[in-house]
N, C-alpha and C positions, 0 to 999 in steps of 0.2 A: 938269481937266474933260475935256476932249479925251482924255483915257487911260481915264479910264473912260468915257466913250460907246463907243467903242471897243469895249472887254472886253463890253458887253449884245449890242451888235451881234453878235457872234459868237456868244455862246452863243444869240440868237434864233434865230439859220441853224442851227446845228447840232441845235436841237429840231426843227425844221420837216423836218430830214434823215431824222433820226430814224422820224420820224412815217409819213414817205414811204413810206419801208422798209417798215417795218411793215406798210401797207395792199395795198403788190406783194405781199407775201407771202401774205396773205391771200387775193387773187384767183388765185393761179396753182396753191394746195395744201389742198381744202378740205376738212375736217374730217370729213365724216360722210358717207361715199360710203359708199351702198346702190341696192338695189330699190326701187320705189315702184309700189303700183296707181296707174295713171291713169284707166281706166275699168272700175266692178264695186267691188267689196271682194273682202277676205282675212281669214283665210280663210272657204272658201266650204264650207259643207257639204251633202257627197253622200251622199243615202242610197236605198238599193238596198231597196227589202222586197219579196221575190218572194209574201210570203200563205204560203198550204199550198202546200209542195211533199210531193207522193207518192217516199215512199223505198224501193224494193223491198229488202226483206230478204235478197235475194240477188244484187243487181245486181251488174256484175263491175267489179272496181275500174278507175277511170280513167272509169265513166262521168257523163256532165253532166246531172247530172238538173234543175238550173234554170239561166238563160243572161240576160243582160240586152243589147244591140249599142246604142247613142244617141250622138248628137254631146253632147261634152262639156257646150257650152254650157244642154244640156236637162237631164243629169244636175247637173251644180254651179249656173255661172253664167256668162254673158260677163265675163269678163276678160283686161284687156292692161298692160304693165307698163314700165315703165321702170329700167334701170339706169344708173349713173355713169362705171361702168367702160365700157371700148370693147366686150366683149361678154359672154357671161352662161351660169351654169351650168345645165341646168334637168334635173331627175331626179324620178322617183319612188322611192315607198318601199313597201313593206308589213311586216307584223308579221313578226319574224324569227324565231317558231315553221315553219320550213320542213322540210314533211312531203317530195314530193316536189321534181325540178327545177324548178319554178316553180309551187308549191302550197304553199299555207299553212294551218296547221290553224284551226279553228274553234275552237267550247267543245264542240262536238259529237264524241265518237271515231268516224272515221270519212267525216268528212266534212272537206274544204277548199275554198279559196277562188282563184279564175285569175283576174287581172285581166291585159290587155295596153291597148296605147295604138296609136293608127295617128293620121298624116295626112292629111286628105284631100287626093289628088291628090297626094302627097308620097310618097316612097321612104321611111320609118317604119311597121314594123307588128313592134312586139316586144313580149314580154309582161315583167312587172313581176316582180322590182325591176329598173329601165332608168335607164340613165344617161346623159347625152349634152351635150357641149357646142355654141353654136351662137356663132359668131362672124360676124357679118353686116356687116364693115366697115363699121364704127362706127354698124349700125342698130342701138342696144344696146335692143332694144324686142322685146316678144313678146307675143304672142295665143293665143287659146285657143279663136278661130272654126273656125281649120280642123283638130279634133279629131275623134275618135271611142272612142270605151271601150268596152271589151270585159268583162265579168265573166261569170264559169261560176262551179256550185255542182261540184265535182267528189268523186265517190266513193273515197276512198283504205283502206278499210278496212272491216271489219264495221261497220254502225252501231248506234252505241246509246244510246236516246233514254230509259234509267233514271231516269236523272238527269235531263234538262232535254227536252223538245223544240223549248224556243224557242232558235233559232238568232242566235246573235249575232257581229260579226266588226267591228272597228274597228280602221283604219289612220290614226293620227293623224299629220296631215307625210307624207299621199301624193303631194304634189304641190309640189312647191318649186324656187326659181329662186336659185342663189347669183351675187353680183356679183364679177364679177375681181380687182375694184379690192382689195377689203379684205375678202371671203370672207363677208360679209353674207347672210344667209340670208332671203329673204323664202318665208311658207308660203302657197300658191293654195289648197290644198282638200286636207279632210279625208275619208274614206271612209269610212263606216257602211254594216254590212250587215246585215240580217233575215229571218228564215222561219219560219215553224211546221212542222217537219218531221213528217209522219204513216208511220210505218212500218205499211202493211198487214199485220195480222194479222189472225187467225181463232181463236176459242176451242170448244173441241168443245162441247156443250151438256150431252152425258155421256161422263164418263172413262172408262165400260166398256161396251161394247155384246156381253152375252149374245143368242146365235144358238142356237136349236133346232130340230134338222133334225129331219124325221120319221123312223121304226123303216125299216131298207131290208132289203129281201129279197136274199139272198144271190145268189137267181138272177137279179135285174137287174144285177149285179155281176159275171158269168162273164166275161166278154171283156176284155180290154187296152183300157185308158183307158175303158171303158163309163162310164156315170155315172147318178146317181138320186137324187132327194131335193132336189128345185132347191127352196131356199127363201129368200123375198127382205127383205131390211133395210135399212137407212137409216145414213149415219154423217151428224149434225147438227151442222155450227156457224154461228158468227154471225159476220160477217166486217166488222173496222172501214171499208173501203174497197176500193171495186175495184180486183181484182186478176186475175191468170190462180192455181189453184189447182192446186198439182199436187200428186201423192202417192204416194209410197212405201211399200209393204207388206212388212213383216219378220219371218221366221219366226223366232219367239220361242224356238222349241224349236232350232232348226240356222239361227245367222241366217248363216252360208255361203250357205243354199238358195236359190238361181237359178232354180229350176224352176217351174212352176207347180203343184205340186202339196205343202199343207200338211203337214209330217209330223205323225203325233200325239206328244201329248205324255204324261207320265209318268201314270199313273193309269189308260189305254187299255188294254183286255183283247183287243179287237178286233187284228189283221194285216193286210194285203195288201191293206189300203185308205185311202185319205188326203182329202184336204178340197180344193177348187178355191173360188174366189172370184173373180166374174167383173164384169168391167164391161160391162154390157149382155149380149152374147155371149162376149166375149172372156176366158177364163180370164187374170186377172192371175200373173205374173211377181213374184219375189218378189227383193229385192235390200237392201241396207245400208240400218241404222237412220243415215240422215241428211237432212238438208235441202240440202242442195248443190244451185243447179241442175244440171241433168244429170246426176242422181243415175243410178248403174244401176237401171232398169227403174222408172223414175221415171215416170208419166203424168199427163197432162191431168184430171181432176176437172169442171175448166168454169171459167167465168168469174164470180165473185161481183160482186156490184151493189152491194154492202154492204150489210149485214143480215144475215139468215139466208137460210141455202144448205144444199140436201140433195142429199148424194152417195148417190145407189140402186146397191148390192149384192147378188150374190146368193149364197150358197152351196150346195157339192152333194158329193157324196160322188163318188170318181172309185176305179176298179181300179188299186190299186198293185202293185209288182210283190211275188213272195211269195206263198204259201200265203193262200189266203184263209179266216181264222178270225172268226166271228162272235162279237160282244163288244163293249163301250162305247166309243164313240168321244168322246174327247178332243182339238182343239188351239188354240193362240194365239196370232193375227198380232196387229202392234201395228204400228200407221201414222205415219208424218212427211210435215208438208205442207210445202210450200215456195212463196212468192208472188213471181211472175214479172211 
């Protein structure tokens, strides 16, 4: 009897040993280290909708034609977070269609997206993708109070609104805190962005504008550069939105011709005399069939309101150089506007 009591005794202690173990281990190595919100949720979604942004057709690339500046907590949410680990990884993202050094493209050609990140009061101010770790002896905790974001609409190419002009841009996982401990990924906030992008243009109302100068006597014509036959016309379009209107006039016949004065064109019996087209007083310059801003001999037209807009012209017969023989006068400029 005594041998066996004996033998239970033991093996009770060594269950209970057992047991012990077991539980130390459990408190000193624990299973599931991560991030956790404490205060706020995850993720938190941001969205950006600038409305109509105005696109100029010829803006020069690199420029910011819509901009948003807000403390984070206005654009997402307040939140603050806890990790396991002793300290914590936290980085942005954006979409890795990357047009320029820190631009990303849109669904739109021609157009991208800048976001950067500052702290307030804090030595942080870089723009995205950013990466950064923060080790705060053992404050393994973070916030999202003393933020501010920065997002630009930036110009990186011709745009072209064929296809869509609703502007769309989503950065999912822009904003995330990895834990030390076991490389756990928690996601703060996602990024949505929107605009209706209106590129100003203008449509002529008519594609050809016939001008008939009245019959000129030869003798108002004797002198160098003399002129005669002023007669006034209209070029008409309708224009989607305000804009500066500029234009360029191109000699159809010699588009070389920089001069102010129209050469005629093939069918012309007449000589030693040519055509002027004037803005107001000023005889126009004639220069490349393009829309480029700062086109040569490109000028102002005026400022459209959107709607319709009339560009007043005039033409006139000018003394060219050469024999001057009377006979029909023929020629053909052809205009490119560009909106500034």
């Amino acid at each position: 009897m005594h041998n066996v009591c004996f033998g239970r005794r033991n093996r009770m202690r060594l269950a209970v040993a057992i047991a012990a173990s077991s539980l130390a281990l459990g408190i000193a190595f624990p299973a599931h280290a991560a991030c956790r919100i404490v205060d706020g949720f995850a993720p938190a979604q941001g969205v950006v909708n600038w409305g109509i942004v105005a696109a100029p057709a010829n803006v020069a690339i690199g420029s910011v034609i819509a901009k948003t500046d807000m403390k984070y907590d206005s654009l997402f949410t307040h939140q603050s977070w806890h990790c396991d680990g002793t300290s914590f990884n936290e980085y942005f993202t954006m979409d890795p269609r990357q047009v320029l050094s820190d631009i990303f493209e849109t669904n739109i050609p021609g157009l991208g997206v800048r976001a950067s990140v500052s702290l307030i009061g804090g030595n942080l101010s870089s723009s995205i993708p950013l990466n950064f770790s923060l080790d705060q002896a053992g404050q393994n905790t973070g916030k999202t109070d003393n933020m501010r974001v920065f997002i630009e609409l930036v110009v990186t190419g011709p745009i072209d609104t064929s296809a869509t002009d609703m502007l769309s841009y989503n950065a999912a996982g822009w904003h995330n805190v990895r834990d030390s401990f076991d490389g756990n990924i928690l996601t703060l906030a996602n990024l949505m962005i929107y605009a209706q992008i209106n590129s100003p243009t203008c449509s002529v109302t008519q594609s050809s504008v016939a001008v008939t100068l009245p019959p000129a006597r030869v003798a108002n014509l004797s002198n160098p550069n003399s002129t005669t036959g002023a007669t006034p016309f209209n070029l008409q379009l309708n224009c989607s939105l305000s804009s500066n209107v500029n234009v360029t006039l191109t000699d159809a016949t010699d588009v070389s011709n920089r001069s102010t004065t129209l050469n005629l064109a093939p069918g012309s019996s007449a000589s030693g005399v040519g055509l002027q087209i004037l803005n107001g007083s000023t005889p126009i310059a004639y220069g490349p069939d393009s829309a480029a801003a700062g086109n040569m001999n490109q000028w102002l037209a005026g400022r459209s309101a959107g709607g319709p807009m009339t560009i007043p012209l005039t033409a006139q017969y000018v003394r060219a150089s050469g024999a001057l023989v009377p006979g029909t006068v023929k020629a053909t400029a052809t205009f490119t506007m560009s909106y500034q």
